[in-house]
Every structure is written in C-alpha cells, then in structure tokens.
C-alpha positions, -999 to 999 in steps of 0.1 A, spaced: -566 -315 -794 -591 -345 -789 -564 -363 -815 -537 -356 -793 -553 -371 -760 -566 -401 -781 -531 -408 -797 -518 -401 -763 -542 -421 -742 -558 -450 -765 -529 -458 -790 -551 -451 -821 -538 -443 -855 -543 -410 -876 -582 -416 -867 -597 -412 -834 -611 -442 -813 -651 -445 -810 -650 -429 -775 -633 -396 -786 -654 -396 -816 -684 -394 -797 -663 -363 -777 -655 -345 -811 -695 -348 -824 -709 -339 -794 -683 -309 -792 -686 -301 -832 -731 -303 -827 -722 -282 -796 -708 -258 -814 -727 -254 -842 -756 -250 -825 -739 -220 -804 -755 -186 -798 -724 -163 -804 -714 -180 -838 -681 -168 -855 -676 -146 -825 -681 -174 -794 -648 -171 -767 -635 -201 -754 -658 -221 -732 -639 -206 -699 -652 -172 -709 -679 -178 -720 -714 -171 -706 -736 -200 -716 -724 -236 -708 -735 -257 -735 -720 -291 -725 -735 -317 -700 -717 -319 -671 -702 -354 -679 -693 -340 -713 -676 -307 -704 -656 -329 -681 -641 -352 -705 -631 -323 -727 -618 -309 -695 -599 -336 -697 -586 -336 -731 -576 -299 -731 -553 -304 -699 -533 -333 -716 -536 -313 -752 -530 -283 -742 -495 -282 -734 -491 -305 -764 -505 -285 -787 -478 -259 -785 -450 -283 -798 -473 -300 -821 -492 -268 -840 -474 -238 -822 -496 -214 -843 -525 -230 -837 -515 -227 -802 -512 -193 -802 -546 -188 -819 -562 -206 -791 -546 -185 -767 -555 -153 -781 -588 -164 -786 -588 -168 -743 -592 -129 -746 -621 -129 -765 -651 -121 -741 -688 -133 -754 -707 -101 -772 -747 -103 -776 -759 -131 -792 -772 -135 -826 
C-alpha cells in the first residue's frame, strides 16, 4: 500500500521515496515488535495503538488513497486485508 500512495503521490519508481521509507520501517519495527504476533487484527480493531500519533496519521493517510487502489492493483491481496478486518485481537503472547 505505502508503494501505491508513494507512486501515486511522489512520482517515484519501483522503490519508495525517503519519506515513505521512513513510513514502511517505522510500520515493519511496529509490527514486529507487536504483542498479538501472527494473530494481530488490523490496527482499527485492534486494542493496543502502537503508532505515534503523527505516525498512525500518515498511514492513515496512505490506506485511504491505497485502499481503494489496492483492489484493482492485487484484488486478492485485497480481499485478504479485508478478511483480516474480522479478526478481533485474542490474549497476547
């Protein structure tokens, strides 16, 4: 997705600019770090908010232009991200 909004947004190549680099290795540290591991829900269901405030904006950001995107560009990819929507957080590891 953050190639998407950088493709759409910042004319770079097959690589992503410096700015939504810095997006994607905050997200990816983010993420691994995560409590629920394999079984972590998308970040709207999701009971702990691990982004900054400034952060979880931008990707705010980036899923609103992606998003819609994402279903032309990788339908099933698409439709694993939406199933995933139903996933609720269990205990954590």
């Amino acid at each position: 997705m953050v190639a998407i909004y950088c493709r759409g947004h910042h004319d770079a190549g097959e690589l992503p600019c410096s700015e939504c680099r810095e997006l994607l290795d905050y997200a990816e540290n983010r993420l691994d770090r995560c409590p629920f591991g394999a079984a972590k829900p998308t970040c709207g269901n999701c009971t702990v908010h691990c982004y900054k405030p400034a952060m979880r904006e931008r990707v705010k950001q980036v899923m609103r232009y992606a998003g819609p995107r994402l279903l032309l560009r990788h339908p099933i990819l698409a439709m694993g991200h939406w199933l995933d929507s139903f996933r609720r957080p269990s205990k954590r590891t």
